[in-house]
Each structure stands twice: as C-alpha cells, then as structure tokens.
N, C-alpha and C positions, 0 to 999 in steps of 0.2 A: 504494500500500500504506500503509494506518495504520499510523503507530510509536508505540506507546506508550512514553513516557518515563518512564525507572526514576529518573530524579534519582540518579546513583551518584558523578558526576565520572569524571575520568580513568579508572582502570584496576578493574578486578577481579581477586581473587588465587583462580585456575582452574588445579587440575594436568592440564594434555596429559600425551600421553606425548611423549616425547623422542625425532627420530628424529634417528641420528647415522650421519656415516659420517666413511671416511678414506680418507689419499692418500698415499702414500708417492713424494719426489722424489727422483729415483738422487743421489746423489753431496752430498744437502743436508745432512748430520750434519756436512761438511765446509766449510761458510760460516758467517761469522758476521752476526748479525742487526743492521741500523744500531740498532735498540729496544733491544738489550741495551748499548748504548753511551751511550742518551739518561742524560745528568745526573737523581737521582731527586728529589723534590720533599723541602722542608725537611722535618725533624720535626716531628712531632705537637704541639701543646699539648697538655698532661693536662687532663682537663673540671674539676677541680678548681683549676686554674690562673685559668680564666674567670669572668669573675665573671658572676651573671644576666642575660639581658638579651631582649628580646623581637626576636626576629630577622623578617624580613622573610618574610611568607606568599607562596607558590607557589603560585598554581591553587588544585588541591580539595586535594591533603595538601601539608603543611608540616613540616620539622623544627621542632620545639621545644627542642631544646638548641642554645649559643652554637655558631657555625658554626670547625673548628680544620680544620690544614691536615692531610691525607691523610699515614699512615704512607707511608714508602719502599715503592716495589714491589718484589715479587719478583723474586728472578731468573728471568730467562724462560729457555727453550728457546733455542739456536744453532741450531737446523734452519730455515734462512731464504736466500730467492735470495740470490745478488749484488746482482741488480737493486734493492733494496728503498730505497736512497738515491735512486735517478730514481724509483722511484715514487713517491715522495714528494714531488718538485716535480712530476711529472707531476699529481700530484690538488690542488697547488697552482697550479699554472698552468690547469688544466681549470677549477677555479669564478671562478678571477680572467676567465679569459676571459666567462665567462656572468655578469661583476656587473652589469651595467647590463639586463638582460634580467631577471636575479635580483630585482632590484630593480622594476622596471617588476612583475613578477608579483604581489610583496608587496603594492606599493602600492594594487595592483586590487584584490588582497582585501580592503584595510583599508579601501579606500573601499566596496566592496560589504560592508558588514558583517552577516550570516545566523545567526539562532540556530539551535540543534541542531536537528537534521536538518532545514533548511532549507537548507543550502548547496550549493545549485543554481550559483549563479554559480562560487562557487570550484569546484565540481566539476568544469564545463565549461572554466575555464581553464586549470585544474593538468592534466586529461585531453590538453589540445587539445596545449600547451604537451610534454607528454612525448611524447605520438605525432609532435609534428614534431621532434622528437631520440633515436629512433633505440628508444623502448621501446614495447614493447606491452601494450593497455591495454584494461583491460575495463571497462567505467564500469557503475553503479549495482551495482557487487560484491555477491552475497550475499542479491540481494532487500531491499538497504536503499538507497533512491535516490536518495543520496549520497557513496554508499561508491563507490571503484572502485580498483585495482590495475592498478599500472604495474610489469613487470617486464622486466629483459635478460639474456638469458643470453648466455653464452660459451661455445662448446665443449660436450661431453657427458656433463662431471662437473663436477669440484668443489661448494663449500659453497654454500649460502645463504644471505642475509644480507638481514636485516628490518629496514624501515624506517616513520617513520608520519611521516604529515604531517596536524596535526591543524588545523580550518580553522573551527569555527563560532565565531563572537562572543556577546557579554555581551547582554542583554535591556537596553533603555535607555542602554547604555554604546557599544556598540562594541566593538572589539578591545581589550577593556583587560584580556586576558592572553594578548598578541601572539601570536595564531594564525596571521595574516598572514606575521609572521617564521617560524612554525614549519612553516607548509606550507613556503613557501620554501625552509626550510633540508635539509628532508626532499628536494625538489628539487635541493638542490646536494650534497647527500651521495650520490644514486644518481648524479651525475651526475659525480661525484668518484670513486667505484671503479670506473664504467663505464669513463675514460679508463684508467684504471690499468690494469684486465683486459686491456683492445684492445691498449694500448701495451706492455705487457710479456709480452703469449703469455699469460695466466694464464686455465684455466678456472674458470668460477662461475656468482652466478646471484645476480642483485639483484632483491628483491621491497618495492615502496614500495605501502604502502597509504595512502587517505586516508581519515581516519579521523572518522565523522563527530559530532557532541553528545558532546563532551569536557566539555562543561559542565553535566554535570548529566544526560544523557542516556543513560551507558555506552556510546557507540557500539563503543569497543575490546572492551568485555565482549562484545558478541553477534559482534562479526569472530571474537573468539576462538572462543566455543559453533558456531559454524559454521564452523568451521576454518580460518578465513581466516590463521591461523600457523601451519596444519600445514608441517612440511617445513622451516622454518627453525631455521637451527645456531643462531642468535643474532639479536637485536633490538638497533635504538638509537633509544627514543622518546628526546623531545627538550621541555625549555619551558623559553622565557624569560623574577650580581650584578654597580666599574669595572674591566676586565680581569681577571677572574675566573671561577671556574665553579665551581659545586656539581656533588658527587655523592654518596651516601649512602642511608640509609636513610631510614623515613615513617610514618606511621600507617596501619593497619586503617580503614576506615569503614562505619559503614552507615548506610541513610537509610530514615528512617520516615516514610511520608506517614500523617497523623490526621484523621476524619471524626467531627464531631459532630451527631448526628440530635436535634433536641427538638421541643415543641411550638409553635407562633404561637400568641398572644394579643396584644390592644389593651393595652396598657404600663401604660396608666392606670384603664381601665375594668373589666379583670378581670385583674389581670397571675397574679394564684394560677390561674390557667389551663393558663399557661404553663410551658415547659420549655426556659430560655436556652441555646442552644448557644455563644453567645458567651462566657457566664460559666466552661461549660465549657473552652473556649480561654483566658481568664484565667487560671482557677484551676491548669490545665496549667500556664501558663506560669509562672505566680508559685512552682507548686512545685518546677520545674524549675529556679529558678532559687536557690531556696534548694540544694536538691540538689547546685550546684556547687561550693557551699563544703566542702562534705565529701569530694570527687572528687580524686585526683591531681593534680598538676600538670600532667604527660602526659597527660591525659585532658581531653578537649573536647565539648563539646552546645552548638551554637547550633541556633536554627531560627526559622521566624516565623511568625504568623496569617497566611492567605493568603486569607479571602473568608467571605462570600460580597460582590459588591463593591455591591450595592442595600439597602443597611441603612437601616433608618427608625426616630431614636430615640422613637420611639411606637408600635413593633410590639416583639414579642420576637421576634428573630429563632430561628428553628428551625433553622437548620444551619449550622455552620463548617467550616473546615478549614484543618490549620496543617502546617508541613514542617520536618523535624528530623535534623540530624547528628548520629550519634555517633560518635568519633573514639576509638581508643587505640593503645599504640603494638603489642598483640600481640591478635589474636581471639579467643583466652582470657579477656584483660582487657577487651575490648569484650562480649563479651558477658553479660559478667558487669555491666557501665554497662547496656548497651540495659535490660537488665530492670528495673533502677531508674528508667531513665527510663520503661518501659511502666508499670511501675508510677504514675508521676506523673500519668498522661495518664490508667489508670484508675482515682484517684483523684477527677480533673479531672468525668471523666464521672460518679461514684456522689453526688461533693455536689450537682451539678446535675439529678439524675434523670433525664442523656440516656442514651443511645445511643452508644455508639463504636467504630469500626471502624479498626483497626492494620494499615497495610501496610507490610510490608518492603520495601525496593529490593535491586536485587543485592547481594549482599557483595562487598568487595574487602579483601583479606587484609592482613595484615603486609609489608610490601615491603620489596625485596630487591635491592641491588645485585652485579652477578657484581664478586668483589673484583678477579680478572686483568682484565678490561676497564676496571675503573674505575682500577687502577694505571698501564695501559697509555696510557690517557687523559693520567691525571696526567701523567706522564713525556714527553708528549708537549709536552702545552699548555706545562709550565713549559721546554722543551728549545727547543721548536721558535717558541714565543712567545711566549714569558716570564710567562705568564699562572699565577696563583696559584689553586691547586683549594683548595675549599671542602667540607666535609661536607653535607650535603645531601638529598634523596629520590631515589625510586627509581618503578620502574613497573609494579609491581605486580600486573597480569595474568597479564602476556606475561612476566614474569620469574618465575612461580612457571612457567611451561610450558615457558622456554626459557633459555639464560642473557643477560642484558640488561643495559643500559648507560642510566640516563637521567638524564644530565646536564642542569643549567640555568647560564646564563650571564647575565651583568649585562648592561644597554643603557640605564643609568640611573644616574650619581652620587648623586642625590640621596636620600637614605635617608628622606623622609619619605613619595614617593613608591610606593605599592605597588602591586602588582598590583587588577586588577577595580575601577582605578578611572580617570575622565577621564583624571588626568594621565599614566599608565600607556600609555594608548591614545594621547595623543598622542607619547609618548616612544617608542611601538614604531610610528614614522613616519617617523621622526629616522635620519639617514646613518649614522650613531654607533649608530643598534640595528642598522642592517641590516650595520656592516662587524662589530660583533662576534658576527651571527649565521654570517657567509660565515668566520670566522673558527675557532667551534666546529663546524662543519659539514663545513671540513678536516682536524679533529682527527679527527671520529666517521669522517669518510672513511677516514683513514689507519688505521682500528683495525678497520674493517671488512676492509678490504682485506687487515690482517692474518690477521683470522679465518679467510679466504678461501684466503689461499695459504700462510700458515705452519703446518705441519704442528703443530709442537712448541707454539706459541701454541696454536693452537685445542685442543691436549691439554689443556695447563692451563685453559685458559678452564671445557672440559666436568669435567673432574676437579672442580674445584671448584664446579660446579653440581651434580655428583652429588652429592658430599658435605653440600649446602644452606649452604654458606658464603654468610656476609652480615659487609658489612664496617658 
C-alpha cells in the first residue's frame, strides 16, 4: 500500500468521542491510597521569576517558555487496594527483570535505523518480541504496514490503557530523536502493568501500538482517523532532560508543502523566455523571513527549498518546491500566521509570473496535558526517584480524544547537545539513556496501573478531561 506522507510530526489534535466506563470495588472508600501519601513536588517558579532563555527542542513541538517545576498535585481520591504498595515494586521488579533484553531491543533499533513508514525491521522485532511475552499482536495494524498493536487483557472488565511506541528515525541522521528508546520504553511500560494486573487479581486491558512516521509522516494522526484509540480510558505517548522529566503543554502546527510551476528557457540566450520557479522559492523565502520579525515570540515558521535536485545554472529552471512549519501556541493564532505566510509564498509566485500550488498537511491542534496524570507522574518521579519534573509538551492527538500523559525525560547532560542531531543519536545509545528510559517507563507504568484499578483516580483523571483542563 502507498502512504503518502503529510509531513505533520508527532500528533494531531482530533476530537473522538470518549468512551468511559466504571467499577465500583466493595469495601475500597475504606483504604487508603500509597499516591495520596507520595511527598508533592517543590513549588512552582513564577514565569516572571525566569529570566529568557532558549530551552532545548523536543521532536516536532517544543515548549518555548523557560522550563519551572510543576505546581503540587491534587488531592486524589482514597478509593484504592491495599495492595497498591506491592504493586508498585511488582512493576519495579517486572522491567528491572526484562533490562538486558530491554536493552538488546533498543539497541537493534538504533542500529537498524528506518525513516517513516519504513520501519519494517523494528516492526518485526517489537511484534516478534511481544508475542513471545505473553500479548497478542496484530502487525501491519490498520492497512498501514508498519503499524501493529500488541494488546493483554485480564479478566472481562476493567479500563484500558494506551500506549505508543514510536520507532522510525531521522533521514541522514539516524535515531537522533531516540525512537529506539521510545519503542523500548512503550515495551516496558505494557510490560510493567501487565505484571501488576497478573500479580494482584486486577482486571484491565493494555493496548501498545506502534506507531509508525513520527517524523514528519502523522502516523498517530491516521491510527487515530481509523480508530486505532477507540476504547481507551487514557494514553501515555512518550519522547526522549539529567534526572529529570518534562510535562506540559506545546504548540499547534501545521505544515504547508509549496509547488512552483514556471517556464524553461537557455539562461543566457533568451532568458525573457523564461518563468524562474526558483526565484519564486527565493522571493518566498526572503519574504518569509522578513515576516518573522513582526510575529510573536511564541510563534515559529521555519521550512526549506527542497528541489528540484538537476539544476543547471544555464537553464531556468521551471519548477521548485519548498516545505514549511507553522507553529503557535493556540489554532486560532496559527491560523491567523498560516495566512500570512500563504500570503508570502503568493507573493513569491505573482513577482515571478509562476504558478503555485499550496498544500496543507494534517493539522495538529493546541496540546494538552491531562493535569491528574501529569501531577500523578510528578509525585511519583520526585517520591519514588527523586527525579525533578519539568514543564514541558504534551501529545496532542490522542489527548484532545482521550485524556493523556506525555512526558519526556533527559538521557543527556550536556545542554549543547539537542535533539535531531548526531550527537543526540549517539547519546540515545548510551546505558545512561536507556537506564533513565527503564526509569520513566516505571513511573508511566505505575500511573497507568492507576488508571486501571483506582476507581476515584480514574474519576478525577476523566473529570478533568471533561472539563478540557490543560495545565
């Protein structure tokens, strides 16, 4: 099957509808929860407090404000087992047993590195890999033949609970925005509430998809449009700042791919012939790039001329085409940029006398993190391992359809190092990425696990998705 690639990144912001259900456990109004006990994370800095500073890019969206630490959580819900202190070394013990296996997985990816919807290899291992532990698996999920879903249930209720493991690499780079770690990690998260459920009686139902052209491809946009989230209570995408994690909010984007149609003519011999589509892509770009100095600061347009790649400077070349982000942080204010930038592009084209053809990519909305989970998180990481939460992005499809958690964590001291770059890919190789990936992997384990069996959690979680809270 052809896939045509929308160039979207990461997620899309798509409203499902929501399907919910509940459970009520006899006698659970009457225990308390070990979560309501976890120490809550320092306070906040005021964003006034921080002085400017250009913080370190995620993937496709990035927060733009300095990164402060997470308000306290709320109080949760006491409606929770007893058992919930063993579970919790129960999903500690389960991914510590699978690290060297965990590991070995990773590394196969990173060495097979596959751009969007190529990842044939990781597909077949991450597939192979879950069906010899105990889930069942449906590979090329959805008529996309890379997609497949590993799911376990327990029993013949309880929640659902989403997970993604996203796996293609960088063009020319490699994993140099550790998808390696992040299939992985999607692997030892199902593989973390799986123990939990078996070991303490608890019915549910773990659904990990993998997910494929995270990079530029939408793959999570069309899982979604084909229902590939129907049925789940909650999601925990995942992308991988030392002992730390983000969580937060991100920007809207949308991606314009641009076509410039003109004439050929000989350069020198009749160039008034001619109709430059190249000049066209200059004049784009130069105006686009004035255009930025007038824009928000929260607001971003990069993109670049992409061909045609047989240029001969003695012909006029007759056709270009160039590819463009627009970023903001709400799709009111994004669309209100896009049209300034269409406007540049058919500018571009009327001084050059071409032709120009404007295509949109999917949209991906405002994203949204569910605040109960992202607090649930915090309280854990800093409780259970000392680990400082950060403000940060969110994931944006699967969180306007469901309520969602997507956390990113460090596997790198060095701050000059970023993402989508060599160093990055070699750093998401490194023992030190993969123990702090096994690391946040327990956290989203233990929060999923929550979802799953604590009645009064999962209330608040859904309450405040009704309401479209975003922290």
């Amino acid at each position: 099957m052809a896939i045509e690639p929308d160039h979207t990144g990461c997620f899309a912001g798509l409203r499902n509808s929501f399907r919910s259900s509940t459970r009520k456990r006899p006698g659970s109004s009457e225990r308390t929860s070990l979560y309501d006990k976890l120490s809550p994370p320092k306070p906040p800095l005021r964003d006034d407090d921080l002085a400017a500073t250009t913080y370190q890019c995620w993937c496709c969206h990035h927060p733009l404000d300095p990164p402060h630490a997470l308000e306290a959580p709320p109080a949760y819900s006491e409606l929770a087992h007893t058992h919930e202190p063993t579970a919790l070394k129960t999903i500690r013990d389960a991914v510590d047993k699978y690290s060297d296996d965990l590991r070995k997985l990773s590394m196969d990816i990173h060495d097979h590195p596959e751009i969007m919807f190529e990842e044939r290899h990781a597909h077949d291992v991450l597939t192979t890999f879950l069906s010899a532990h105990g889930f069942t698996v449906t590979r090329h999920y959805l008529d996309l033949p890379t997609a497949w879903r590993a799911e376990y249930k327990r029993g013949t209720g309880g929640r659902t609970i989403g997970i993604n493991s996203e796996m293609d690499a960088l063009p020319g780079i490699g994993h140099g925005c550790g998808h390696n770690l992040i299939a992985m990690a999607g692997v030892a998260i199902a593989l973390g509430v799986k123990a939990a459920l078996d070991q303490h009686h608890v019915d549910g139902h773990i659904v990990l998809l993998g997910t494929p052209a995270e990079e530029g491809g939408a793959g999570k946009v069309m899982l979604l449009e084909r229902g590939g989230y129907d049925g789940m209570h909650a999601t925990h995408p995942l992308v991988g700042p030392p002992h730390s994690a983000q969580v937060g909010t991100s920007l809207a984007i949308q991606t314009i791919d641009v076509e410039f149609f003109g004439r050929t003519a000989h350069a020198s011999a009749a160039p008034w012939e001619g109709q430059n589509a190249l000049d066209a892509a200059f004049l784009t770009y130069s105006a686009i790039s004035v255009l930025r100095q007038q824009i928000k600061p929260t607001h971003r347009v990069h993109g670049v001329i992409k061909g045609p790649s047989n240029l001969a400077a003695n012909v006029i070349p007759d056709y270009t085409s160039m590819s463009w982000f627009v970023r903001a942080p709400s799709w009111t204010e994004l669309e209100v940029l896009r049209k300034r930038v269409e406007s540049c592009i058919e500018a571009g084209a009327l001084a050059s006398s071409c032709k120009v053809k404007i295509s949109l990519g999917r949209a991906q909305y405002d994203l949204r993190q569910n605040p109960i989970l992202q607090s649930g998180l915090a309280s854990i990481l800093d409780s259970e391992f000392e680990w400082q939460t950060l403000e940060g992005q969110s994931g944006g499809s699967t969180d306007f359809a469901m309520p969602a958690l997507h956390p990113h964590f460090a596997i790198i001291d060095d701050p000059s190092i970023v993402a989508h770059t060599p160093g990055f890919r070699d750093a998401a190789a490194t023992k030190k990425a993969h123990d702090a990936a096994l690391t946040i992997s327990k956290a989203l384990a233990m929060i999923g696990f929550r979802v799953v069996d604590d009645e009064g959690f999962y209330g608040e979680v859904k309450e405040a998705f009704d309401k479209g809270q975003s922290s």
